[in-house]
PAFIKE-891757 format. One record per atom (N, C-alpha, C): x, y, z; residue in one letter. Coordinates in pm, 1 decimal, decimal comma. Example, Ala and Ser with C-alpha at 12.3 -4.5 7.8 and 13.67 -1.06 7.14 Angstrom:
# PAFIKE-891757
PT         X         Y         Z  residuo
PT    1319,0    -569,0     780,0        A
PT    1230,0    -450,0     780,0        A
PT    1320,0    -330,0     780,0        A
PT    1285,0    -225,0     708,0        S
PT    1367,0    -106,0     714,0        S
PT    1290,0       3,0     787,0        S
# end
This chain:
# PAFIKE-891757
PT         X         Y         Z  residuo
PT    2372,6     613,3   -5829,5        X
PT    2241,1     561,5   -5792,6        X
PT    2206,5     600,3   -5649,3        X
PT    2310,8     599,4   -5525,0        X
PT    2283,6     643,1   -5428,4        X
PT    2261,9     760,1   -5420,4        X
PT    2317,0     877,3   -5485,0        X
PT    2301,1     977,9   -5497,1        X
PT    2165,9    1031,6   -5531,4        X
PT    2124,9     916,2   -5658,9        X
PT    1981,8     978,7   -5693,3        X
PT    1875,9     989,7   -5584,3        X
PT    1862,3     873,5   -5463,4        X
PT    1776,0     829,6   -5402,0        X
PT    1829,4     870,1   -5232,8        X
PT    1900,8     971,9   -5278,9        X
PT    1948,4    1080,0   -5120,2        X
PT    1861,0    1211,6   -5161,8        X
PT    1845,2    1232,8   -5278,5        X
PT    1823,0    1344,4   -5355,5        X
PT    1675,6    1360,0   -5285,6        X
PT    1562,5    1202,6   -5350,8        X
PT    1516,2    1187,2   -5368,4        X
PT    1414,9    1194,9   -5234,5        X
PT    1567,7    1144,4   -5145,8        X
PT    1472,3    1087,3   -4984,0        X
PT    1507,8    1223,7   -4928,1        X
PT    1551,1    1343,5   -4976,7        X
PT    1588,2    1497,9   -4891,9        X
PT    1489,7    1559,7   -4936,2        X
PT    1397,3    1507,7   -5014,7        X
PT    1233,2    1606,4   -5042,9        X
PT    1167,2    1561,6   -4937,9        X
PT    1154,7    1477,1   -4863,1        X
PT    1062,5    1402,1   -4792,7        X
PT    1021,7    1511,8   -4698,6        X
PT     944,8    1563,1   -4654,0        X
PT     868,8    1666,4   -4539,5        X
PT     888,4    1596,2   -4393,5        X
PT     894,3    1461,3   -4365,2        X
PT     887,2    1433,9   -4244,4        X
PT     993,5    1344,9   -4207,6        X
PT    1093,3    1371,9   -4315,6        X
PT    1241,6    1274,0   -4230,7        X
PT    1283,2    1400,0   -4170,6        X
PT    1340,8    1382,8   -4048,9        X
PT    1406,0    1484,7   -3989,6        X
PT    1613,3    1457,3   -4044,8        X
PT    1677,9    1318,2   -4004,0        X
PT    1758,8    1342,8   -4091,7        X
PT    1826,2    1188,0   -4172,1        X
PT    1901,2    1198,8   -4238,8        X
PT    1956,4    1057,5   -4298,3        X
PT    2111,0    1024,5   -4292,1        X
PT    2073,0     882,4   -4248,8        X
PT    2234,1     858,4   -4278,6        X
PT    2246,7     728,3   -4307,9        X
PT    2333,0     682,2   -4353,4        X
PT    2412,9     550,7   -4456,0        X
PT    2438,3     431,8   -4323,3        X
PT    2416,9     331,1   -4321,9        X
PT    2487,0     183,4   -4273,7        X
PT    2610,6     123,2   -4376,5        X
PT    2651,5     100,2   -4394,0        X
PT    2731,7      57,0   -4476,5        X
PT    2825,8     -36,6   -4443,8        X
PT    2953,8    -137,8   -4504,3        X
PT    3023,6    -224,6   -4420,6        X
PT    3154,0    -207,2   -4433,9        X
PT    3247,3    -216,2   -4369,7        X
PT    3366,9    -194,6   -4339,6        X
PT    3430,0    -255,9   -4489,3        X
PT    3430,4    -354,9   -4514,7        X
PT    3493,8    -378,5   -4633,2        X
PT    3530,8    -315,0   -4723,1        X
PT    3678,7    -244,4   -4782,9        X
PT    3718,2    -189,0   -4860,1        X
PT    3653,5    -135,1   -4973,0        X
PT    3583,2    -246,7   -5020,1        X
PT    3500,4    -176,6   -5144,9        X
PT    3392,3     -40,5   -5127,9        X
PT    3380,0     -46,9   -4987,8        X
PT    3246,1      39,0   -4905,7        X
PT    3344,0     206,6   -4903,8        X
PT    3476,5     179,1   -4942,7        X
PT    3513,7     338,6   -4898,2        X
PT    3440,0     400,0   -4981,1        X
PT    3410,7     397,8   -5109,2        X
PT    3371,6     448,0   -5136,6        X
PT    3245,8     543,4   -5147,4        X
PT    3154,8     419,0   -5083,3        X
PT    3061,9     489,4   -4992,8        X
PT    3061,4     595,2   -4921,8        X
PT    3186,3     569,9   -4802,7        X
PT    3184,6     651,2   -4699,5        X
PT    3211,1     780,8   -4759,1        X
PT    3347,9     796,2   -4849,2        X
PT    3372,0     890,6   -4916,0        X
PT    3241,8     991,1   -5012,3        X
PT    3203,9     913,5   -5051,1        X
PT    3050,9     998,2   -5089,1        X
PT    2972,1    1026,7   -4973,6        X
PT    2992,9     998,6   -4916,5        X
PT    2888,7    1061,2   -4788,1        X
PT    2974,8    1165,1   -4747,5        X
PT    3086,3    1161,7   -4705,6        X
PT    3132,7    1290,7   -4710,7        X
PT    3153,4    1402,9   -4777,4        X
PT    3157,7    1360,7   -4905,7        X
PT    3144,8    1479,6   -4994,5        X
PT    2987,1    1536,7   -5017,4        X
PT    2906,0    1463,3   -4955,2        X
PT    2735,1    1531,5   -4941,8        X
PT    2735,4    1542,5   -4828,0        X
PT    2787,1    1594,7   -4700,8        X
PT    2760,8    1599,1   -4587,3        X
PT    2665,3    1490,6   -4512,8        X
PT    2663,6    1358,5   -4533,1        X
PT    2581,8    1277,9   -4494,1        X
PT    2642,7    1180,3   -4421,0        X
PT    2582,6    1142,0   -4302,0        X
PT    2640,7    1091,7   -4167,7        X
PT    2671,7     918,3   -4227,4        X
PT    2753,7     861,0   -4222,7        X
PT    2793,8     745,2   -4253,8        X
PT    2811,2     654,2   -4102,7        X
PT    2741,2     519,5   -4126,0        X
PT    2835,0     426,3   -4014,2        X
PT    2884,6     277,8   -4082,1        X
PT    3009,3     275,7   -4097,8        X
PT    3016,3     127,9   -4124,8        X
PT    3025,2      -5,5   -3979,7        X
PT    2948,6     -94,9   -4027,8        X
PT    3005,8    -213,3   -3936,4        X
PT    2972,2    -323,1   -3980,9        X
PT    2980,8    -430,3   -3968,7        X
PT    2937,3    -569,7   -3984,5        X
PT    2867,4    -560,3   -4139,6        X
PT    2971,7    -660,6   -4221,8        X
PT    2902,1    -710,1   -4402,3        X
PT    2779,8    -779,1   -4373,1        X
PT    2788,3    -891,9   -4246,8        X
PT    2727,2    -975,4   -4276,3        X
PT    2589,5    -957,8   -4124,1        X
PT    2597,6    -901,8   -4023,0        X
PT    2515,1    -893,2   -3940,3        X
PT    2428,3    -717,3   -3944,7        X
PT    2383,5    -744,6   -4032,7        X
PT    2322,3    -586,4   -4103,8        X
PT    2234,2    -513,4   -3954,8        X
PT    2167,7    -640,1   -3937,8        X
PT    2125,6    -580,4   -3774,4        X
PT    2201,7    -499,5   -3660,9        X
PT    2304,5    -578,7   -3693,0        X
PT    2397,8    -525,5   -3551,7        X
PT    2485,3    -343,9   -3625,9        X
PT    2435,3    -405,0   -3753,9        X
PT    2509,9    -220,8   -3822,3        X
PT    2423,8    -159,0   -3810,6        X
PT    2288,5    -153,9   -3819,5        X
PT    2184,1     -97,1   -3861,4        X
PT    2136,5     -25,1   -3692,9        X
PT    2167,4     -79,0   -3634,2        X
PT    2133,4     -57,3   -3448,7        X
PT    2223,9      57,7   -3471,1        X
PT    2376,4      46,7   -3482,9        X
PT    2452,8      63,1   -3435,0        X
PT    2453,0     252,5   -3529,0        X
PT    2384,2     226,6   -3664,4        X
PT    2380,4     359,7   -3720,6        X
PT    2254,3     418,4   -3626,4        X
PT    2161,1     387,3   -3623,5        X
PT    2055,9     450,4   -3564,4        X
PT    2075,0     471,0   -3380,2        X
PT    2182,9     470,0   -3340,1        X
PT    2215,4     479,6   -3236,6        X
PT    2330,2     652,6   -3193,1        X
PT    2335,1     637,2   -3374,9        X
PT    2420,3     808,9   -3354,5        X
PT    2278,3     871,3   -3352,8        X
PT    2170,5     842,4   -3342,6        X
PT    2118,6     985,7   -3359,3        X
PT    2024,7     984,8   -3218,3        X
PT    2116,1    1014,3   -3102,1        X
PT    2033,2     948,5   -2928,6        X
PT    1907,8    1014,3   -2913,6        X
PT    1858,2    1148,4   -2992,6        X
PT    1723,7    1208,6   -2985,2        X
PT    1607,0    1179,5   -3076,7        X
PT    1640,6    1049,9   -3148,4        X
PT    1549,3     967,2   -3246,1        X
PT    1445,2     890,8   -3176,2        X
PT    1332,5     952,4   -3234,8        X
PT    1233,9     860,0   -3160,5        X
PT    1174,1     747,7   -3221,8        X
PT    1168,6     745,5   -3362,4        X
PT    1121,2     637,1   -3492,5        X
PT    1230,7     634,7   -3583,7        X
PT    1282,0     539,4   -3596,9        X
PT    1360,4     496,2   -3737,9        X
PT    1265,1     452,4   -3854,2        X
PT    1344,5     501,6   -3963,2        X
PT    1290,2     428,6   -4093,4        X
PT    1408,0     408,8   -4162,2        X
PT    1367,3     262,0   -4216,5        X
PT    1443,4     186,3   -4307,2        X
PT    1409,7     164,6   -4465,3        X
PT    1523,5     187,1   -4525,1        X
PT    1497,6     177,7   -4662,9        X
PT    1682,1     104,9   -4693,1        X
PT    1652,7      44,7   -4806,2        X
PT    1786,6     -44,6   -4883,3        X
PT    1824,1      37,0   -5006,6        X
PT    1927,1      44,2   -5013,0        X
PT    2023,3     108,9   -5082,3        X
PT    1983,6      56,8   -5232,8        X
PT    1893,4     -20,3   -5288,7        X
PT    1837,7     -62,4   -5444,2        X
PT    1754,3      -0,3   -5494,2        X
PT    1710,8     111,0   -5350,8        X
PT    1589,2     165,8   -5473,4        X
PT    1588,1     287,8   -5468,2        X
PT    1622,6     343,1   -5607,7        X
PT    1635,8     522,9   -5601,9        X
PT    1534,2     543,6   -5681,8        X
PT    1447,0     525,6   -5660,5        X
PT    1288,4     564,3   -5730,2        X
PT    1168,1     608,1   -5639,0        X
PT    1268,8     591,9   -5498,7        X
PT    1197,0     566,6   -5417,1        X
PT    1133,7     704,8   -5392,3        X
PT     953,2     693,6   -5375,6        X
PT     907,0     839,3   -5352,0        X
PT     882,9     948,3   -5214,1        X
PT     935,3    1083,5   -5213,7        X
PT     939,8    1132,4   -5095,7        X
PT     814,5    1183,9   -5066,6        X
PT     691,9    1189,4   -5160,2        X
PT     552,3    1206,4   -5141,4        X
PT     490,9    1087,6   -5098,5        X
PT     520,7     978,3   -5117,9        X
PT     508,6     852,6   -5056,1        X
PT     554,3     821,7   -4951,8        X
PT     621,6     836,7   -4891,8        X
PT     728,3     827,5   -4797,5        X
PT     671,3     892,9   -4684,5        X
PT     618,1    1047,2   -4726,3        X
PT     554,4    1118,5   -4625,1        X
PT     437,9    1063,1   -4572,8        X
PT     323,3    1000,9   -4698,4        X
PT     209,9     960,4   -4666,6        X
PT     203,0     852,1   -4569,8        X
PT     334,6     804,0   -4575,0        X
PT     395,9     642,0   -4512,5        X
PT     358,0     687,5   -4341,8        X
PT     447,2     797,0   -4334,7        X
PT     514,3     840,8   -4222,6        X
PT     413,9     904,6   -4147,3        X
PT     336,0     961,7   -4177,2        X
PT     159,3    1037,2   -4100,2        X
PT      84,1     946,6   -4102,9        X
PT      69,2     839,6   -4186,3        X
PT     -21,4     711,1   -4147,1        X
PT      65,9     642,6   -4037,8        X
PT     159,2     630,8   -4015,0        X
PT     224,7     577,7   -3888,2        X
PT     190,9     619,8   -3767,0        X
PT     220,4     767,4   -3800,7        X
PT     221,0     818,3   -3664,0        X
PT      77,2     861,3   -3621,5        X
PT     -55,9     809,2   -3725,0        X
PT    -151,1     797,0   -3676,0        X
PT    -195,4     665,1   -3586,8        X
PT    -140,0     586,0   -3629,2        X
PT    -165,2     470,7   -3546,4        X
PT    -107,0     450,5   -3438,0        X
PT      16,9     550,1   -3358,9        X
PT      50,5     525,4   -3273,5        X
PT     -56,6     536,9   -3183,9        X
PT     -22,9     448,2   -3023,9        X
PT      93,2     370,8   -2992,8        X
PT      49,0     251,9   -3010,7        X
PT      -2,6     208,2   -3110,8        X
PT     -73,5      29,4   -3100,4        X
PT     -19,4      31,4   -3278,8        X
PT      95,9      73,6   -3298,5        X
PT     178,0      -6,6   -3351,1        X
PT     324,2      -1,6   -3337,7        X
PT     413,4    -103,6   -3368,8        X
PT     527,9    -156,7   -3341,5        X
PT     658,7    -171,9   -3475,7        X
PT     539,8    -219,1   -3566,4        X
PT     615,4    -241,4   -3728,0        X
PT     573,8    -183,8   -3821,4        X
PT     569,7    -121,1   -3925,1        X
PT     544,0     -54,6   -4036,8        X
PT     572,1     -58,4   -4154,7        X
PT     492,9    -123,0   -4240,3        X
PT     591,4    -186,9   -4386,6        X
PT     520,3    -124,0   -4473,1        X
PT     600,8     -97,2   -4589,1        X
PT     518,3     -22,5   -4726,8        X
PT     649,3     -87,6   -4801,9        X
PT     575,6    -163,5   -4893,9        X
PT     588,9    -209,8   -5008,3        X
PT     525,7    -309,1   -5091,1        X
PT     579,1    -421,2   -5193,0        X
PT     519,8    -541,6   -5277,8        X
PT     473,4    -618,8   -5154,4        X
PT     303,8    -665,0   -5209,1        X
PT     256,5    -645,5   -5356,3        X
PT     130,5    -533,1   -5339,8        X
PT     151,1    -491,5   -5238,8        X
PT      56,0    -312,5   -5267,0        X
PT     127,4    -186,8   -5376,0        X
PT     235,6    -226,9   -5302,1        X
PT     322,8    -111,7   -5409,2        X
PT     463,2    -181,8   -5476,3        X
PT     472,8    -131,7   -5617,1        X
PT     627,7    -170,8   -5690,5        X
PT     691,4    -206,3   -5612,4        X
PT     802,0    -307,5   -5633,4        X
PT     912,5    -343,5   -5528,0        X
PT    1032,0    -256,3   -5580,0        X
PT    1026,9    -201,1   -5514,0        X
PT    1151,2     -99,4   -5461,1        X
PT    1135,5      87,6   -5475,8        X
PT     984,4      55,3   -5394,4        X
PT     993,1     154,0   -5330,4        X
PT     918,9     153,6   -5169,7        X
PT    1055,6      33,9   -5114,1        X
PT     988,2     -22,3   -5005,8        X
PT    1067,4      92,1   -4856,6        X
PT    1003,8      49,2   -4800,9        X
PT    1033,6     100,1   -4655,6        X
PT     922,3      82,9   -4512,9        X
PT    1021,7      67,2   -4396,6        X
PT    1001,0      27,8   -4311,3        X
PT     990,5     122,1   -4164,1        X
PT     955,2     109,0   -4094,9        X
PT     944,4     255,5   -3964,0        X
PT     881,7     138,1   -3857,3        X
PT     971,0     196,8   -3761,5        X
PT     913,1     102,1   -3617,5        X
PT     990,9     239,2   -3492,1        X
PT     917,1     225,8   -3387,8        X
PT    1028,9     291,7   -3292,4        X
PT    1167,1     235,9   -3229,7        X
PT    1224,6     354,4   -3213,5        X
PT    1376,9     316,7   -3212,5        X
PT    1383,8     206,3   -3031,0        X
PT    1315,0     191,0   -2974,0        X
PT    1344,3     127,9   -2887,0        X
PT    1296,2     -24,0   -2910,4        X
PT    1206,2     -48,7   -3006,4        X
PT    1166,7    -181,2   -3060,6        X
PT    1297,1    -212,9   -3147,4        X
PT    1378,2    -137,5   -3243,4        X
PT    1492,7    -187,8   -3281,4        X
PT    1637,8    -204,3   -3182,5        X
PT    1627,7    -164,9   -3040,4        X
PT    1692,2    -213,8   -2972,6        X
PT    1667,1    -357,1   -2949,0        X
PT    1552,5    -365,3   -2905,3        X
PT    1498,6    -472,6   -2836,0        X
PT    1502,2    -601,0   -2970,8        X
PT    1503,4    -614,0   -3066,3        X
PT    1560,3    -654,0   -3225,2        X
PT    1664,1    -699,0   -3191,9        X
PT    1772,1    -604,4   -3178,4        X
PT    1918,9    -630,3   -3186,6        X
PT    1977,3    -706,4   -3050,0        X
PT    1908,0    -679,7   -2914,2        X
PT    1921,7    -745,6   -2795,4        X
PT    1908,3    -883,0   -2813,7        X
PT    1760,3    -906,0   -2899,2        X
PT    1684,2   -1041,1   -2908,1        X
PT    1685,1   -1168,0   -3044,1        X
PT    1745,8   -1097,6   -3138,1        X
PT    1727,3   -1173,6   -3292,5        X
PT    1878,1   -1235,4   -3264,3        X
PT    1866,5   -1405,2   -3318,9        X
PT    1978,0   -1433,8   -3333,1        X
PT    2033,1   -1526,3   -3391,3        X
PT    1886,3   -1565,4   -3506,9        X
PT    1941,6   -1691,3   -3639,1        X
PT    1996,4   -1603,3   -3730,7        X
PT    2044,0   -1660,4   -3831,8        X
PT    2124,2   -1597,6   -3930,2        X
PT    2056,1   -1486,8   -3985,8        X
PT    1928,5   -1564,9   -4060,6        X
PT    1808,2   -1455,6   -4102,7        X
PT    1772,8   -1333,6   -4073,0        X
PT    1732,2   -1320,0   -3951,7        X
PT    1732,0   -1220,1   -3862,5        X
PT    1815,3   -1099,4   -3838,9        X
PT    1913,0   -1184,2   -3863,9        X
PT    2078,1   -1072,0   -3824,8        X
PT    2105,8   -1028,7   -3954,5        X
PT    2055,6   -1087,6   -4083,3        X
PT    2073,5    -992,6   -4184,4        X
PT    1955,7    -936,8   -4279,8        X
PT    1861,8   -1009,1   -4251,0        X
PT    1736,3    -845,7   -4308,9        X
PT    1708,8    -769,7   -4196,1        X
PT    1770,9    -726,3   -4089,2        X
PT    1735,9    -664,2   -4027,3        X
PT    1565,7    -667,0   -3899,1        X
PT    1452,3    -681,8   -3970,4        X
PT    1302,8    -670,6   -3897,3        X
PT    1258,2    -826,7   -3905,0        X
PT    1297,9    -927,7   -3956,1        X
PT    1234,2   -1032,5   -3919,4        X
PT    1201,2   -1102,5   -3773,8        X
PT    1268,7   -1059,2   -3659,7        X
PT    1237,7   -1046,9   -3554,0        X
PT    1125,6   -1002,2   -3505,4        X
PT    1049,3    -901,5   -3556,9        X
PT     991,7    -808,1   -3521,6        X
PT     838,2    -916,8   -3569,5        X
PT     875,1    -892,8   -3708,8        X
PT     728,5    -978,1   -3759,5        X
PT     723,5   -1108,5   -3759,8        X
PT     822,0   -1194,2   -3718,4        X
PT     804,7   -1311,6   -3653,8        X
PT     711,7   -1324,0   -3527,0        X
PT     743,4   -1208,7   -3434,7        X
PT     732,4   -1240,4   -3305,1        X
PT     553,9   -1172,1   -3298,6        X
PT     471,3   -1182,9   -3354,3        X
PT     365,1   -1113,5   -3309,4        X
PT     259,3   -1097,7   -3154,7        X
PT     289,1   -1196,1   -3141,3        X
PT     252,1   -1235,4   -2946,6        X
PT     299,1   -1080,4   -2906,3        X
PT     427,4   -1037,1   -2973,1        X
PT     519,7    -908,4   -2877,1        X
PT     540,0    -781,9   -2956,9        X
PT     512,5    -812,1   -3093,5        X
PT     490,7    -654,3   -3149,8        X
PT     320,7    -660,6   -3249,9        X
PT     345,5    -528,6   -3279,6        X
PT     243,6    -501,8   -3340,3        X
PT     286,4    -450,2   -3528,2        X
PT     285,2    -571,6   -3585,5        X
PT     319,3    -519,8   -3718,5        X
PT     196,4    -513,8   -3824,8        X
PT     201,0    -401,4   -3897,9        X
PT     113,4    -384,3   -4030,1        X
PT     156,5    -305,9   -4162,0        X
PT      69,9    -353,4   -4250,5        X
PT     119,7    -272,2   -4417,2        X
PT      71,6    -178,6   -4441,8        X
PT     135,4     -52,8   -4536,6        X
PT      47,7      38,4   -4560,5        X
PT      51,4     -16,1   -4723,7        X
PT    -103,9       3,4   -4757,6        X
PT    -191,6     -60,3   -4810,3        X
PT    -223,0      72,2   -4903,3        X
PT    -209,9      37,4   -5079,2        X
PT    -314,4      99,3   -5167,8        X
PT    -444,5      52,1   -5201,1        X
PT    -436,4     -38,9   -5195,5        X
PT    -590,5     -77,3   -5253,4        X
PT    -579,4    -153,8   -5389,7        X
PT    -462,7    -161,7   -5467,5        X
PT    -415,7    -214,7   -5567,9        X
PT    -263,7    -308,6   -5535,4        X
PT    -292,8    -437,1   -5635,8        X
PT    -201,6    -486,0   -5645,7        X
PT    -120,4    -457,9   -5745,8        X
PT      26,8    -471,2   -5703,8        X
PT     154,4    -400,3   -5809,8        X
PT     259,1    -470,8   -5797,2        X
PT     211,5    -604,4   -5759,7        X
PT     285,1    -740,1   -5753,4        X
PT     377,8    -745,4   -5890,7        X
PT     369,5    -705,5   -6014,5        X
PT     445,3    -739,4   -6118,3        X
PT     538,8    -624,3   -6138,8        X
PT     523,4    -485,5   -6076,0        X
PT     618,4    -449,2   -6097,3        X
PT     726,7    -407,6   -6027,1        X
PT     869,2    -438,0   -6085,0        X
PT     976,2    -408,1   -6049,3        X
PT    1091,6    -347,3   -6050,1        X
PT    1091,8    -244,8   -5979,5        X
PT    1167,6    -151,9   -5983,7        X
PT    1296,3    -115,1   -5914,0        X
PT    1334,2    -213,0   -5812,0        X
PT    1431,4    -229,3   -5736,8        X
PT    1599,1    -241,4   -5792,3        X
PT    1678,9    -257,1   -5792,2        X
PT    1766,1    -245,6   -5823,5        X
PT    1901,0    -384,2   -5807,9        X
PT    1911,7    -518,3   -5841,2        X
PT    1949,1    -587,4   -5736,1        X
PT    2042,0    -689,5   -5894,3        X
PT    1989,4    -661,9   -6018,1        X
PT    2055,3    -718,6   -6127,3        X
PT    2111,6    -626,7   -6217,6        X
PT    2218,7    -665,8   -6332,1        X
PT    2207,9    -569,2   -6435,5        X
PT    2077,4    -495,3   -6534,3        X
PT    1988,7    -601,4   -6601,4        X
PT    1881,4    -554,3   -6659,3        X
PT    1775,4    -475,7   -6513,2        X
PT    1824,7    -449,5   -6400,1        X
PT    1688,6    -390,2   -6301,3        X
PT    1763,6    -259,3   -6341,7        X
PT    1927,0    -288,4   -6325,4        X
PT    1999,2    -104,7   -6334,9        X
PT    1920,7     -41,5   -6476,4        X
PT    1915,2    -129,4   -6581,6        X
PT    1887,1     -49,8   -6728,7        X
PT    1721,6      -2,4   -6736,6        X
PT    1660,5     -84,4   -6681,7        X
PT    1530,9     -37,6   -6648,6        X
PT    1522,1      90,5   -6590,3        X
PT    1532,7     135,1   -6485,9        X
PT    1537,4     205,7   -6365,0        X
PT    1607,9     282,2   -6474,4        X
PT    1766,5     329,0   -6523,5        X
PT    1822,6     430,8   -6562,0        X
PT    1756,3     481,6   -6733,1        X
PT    1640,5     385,8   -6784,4        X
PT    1551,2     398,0   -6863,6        X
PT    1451,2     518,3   -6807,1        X
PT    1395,6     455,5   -6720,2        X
PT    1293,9     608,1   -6609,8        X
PT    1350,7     736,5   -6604,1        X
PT    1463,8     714,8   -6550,0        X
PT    1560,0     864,7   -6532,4        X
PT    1584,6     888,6   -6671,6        X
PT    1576,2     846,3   -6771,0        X
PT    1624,9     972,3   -6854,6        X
PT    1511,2     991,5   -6956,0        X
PT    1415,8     896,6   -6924,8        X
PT    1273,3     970,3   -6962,2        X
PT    1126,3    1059,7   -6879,9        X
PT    1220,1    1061,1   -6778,8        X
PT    1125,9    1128,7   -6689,6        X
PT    1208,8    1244,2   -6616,9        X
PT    1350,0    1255,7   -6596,6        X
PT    1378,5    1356,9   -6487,9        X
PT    1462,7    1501,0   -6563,5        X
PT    1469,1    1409,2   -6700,4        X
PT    1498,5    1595,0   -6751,8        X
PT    1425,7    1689,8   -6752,1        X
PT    1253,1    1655,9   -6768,3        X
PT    1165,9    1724,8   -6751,9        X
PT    1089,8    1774,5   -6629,2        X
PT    1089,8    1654,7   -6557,7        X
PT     999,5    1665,8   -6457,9        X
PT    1087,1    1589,1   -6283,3        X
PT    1253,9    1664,0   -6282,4        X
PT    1305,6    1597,8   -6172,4        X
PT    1250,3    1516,3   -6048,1        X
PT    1097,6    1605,3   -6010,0        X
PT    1044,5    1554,4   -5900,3        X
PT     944,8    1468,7   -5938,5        X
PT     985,6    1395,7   -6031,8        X
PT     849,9    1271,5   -6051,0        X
PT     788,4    1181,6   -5941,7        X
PT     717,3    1122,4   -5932,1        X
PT     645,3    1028,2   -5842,8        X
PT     613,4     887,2   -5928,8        X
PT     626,4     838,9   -5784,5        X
PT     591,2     691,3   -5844,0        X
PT     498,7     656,9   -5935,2        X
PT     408,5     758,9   -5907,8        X
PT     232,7     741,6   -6021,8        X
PT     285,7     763,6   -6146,8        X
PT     384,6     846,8   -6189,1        X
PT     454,3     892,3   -6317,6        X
PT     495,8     786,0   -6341,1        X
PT     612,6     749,5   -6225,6        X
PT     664,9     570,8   -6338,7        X
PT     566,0     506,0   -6410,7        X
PT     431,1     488,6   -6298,1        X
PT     306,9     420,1   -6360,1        X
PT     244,0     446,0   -6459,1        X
PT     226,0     565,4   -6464,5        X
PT     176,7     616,0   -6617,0        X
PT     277,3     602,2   -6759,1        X
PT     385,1     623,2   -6696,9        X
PT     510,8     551,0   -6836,4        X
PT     512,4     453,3   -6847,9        X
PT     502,2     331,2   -6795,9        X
PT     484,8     187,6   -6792,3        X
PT     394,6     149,0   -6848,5        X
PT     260,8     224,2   -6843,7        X
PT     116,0     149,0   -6897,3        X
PT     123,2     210,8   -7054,2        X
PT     204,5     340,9   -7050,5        X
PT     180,4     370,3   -7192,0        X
PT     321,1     272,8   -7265,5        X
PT     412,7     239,2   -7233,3        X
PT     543,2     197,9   -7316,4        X
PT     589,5      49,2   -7223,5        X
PT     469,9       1,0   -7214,0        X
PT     454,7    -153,8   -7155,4        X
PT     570,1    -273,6   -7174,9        X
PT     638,2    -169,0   -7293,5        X
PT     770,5    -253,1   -7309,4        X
PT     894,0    -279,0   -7224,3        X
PT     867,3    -142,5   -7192,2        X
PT     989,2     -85,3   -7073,3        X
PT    1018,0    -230,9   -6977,2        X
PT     889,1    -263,4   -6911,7        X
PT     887,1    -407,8   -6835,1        X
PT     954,3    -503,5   -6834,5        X
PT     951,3    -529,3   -7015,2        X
PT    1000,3    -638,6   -7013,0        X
PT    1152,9    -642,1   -7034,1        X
PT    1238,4    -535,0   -6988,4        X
PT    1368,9    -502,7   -6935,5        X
PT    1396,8    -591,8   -6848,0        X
PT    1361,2    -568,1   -6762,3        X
PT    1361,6    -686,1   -6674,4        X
PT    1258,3    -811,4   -6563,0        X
PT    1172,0    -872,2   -6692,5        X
PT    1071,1    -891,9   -6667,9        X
PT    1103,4   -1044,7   -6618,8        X
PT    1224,9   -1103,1   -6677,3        X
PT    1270,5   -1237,0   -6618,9        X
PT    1356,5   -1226,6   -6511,2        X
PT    1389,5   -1138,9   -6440,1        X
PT    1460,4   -1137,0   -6324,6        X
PT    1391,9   -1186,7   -6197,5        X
PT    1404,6   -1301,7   -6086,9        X
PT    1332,2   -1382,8   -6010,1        X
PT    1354,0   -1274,6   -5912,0        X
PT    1294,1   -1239,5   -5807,5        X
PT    1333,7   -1127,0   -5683,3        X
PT    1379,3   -1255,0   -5583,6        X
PT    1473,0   -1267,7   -5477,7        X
PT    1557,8   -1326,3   -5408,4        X
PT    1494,1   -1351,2   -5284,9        X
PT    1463,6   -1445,3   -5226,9        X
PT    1417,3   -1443,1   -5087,1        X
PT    1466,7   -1340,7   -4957,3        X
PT    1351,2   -1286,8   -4945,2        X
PT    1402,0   -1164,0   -4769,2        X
PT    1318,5   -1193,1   -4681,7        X
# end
């Protein structure tokens, strides 16, 4: 699954490059080990203070000027989307701070996040309830007096669907898409999921009782 959504995020036109957070805990070698066998920069640290890992990966790369964040649940995630994400950002610079794309403008899980890398210092200097230290940006959009956060916005709500990855019935869904969409057409887009969904409306209800978890 990670694999699919490295694949997925190496089409993207405007990531310059990617690499893994991950946590020290044994079960994670495996991680690391796949990142090495794709040449992809790995950092493990902290299971439970994702912030203080997440600094600490975006800190190997000292000529980074914007980070973007994305979670390891969603390999659907689109690199034509992603781009559009990333030029609407950097149109609004410098009067913005936070950058969110996802539910309920777009499917949940094909979310992601972009702020500059010196606002995620200033995150990791400053956040320090539990919350904070493990989704990573709630600092950021808590604090609005001191940043500047906004959504990128379709124009449609897509509040019901879910595509993220976080139960068993989300994996069978999702590996439902891939094998009706990528033998033919590897570089699908999110609009494709959409158009398979509205025609085979069933697909949904795969995992249509799964509650999404507070973040």
């Amino acid at each position: 699954m990670l694999g699919r959504m490295l694949d997925r995020l190496k089409r993207a036109k405007l990531i310059d490059e990617i690499a893994i957070a991950t946590s020290l805990t044994p079960a994670d070698n495996a991680i690391e080990a796949f990142c090495e066998s794709e040449d992809i920069r790995c950092f493990r640290g902290s299971e439970d203070n994702v912030l203080e890992r997440f600094a600490g990966c975006a800190a190997l790369f000292s000529n980074a000027d914007h980070i973007i964040r994305v979670t390891g649940d969603c390999p659907l995630i689109d690199p034509t989307l992603m781009d559009s994400f990333i030029e609407s950002y950097l149109q609004l610079l410098p009067n913005i701070d936070h950058y969110h794309l996802g539910a309920p403008n777009y499917p949940r899980g094909l979310d992601a996040e972009i702020f500059p890398k010196n606002v995620l210092e200033i995150t990791a200097q400053n956040a320090i309830n539990d919350y904070e230290l493990e989704h990573v940006t709630p600092y950021i959009y808590r604090n609005p007096d001191r940043f500047i956060s906004k959504t990128f916005t379709s124009g449609e709500d897509h509040s019901d669907q879910r595509w993220c990855v976080d139960e068993e019935d989300d994996f069978k869904l999702v590996e439902a898409i891939f094998e009706m969409l990528h033998p033919t057409n590897p570089n699908f887009t999110w609009l494709d999921v959409l158009q398979l969904l509205d025609a085979q409306p069933e697909l949904k209800q795969i995992n249509a009782h799964v509650l999404q978890k507070n973040t």
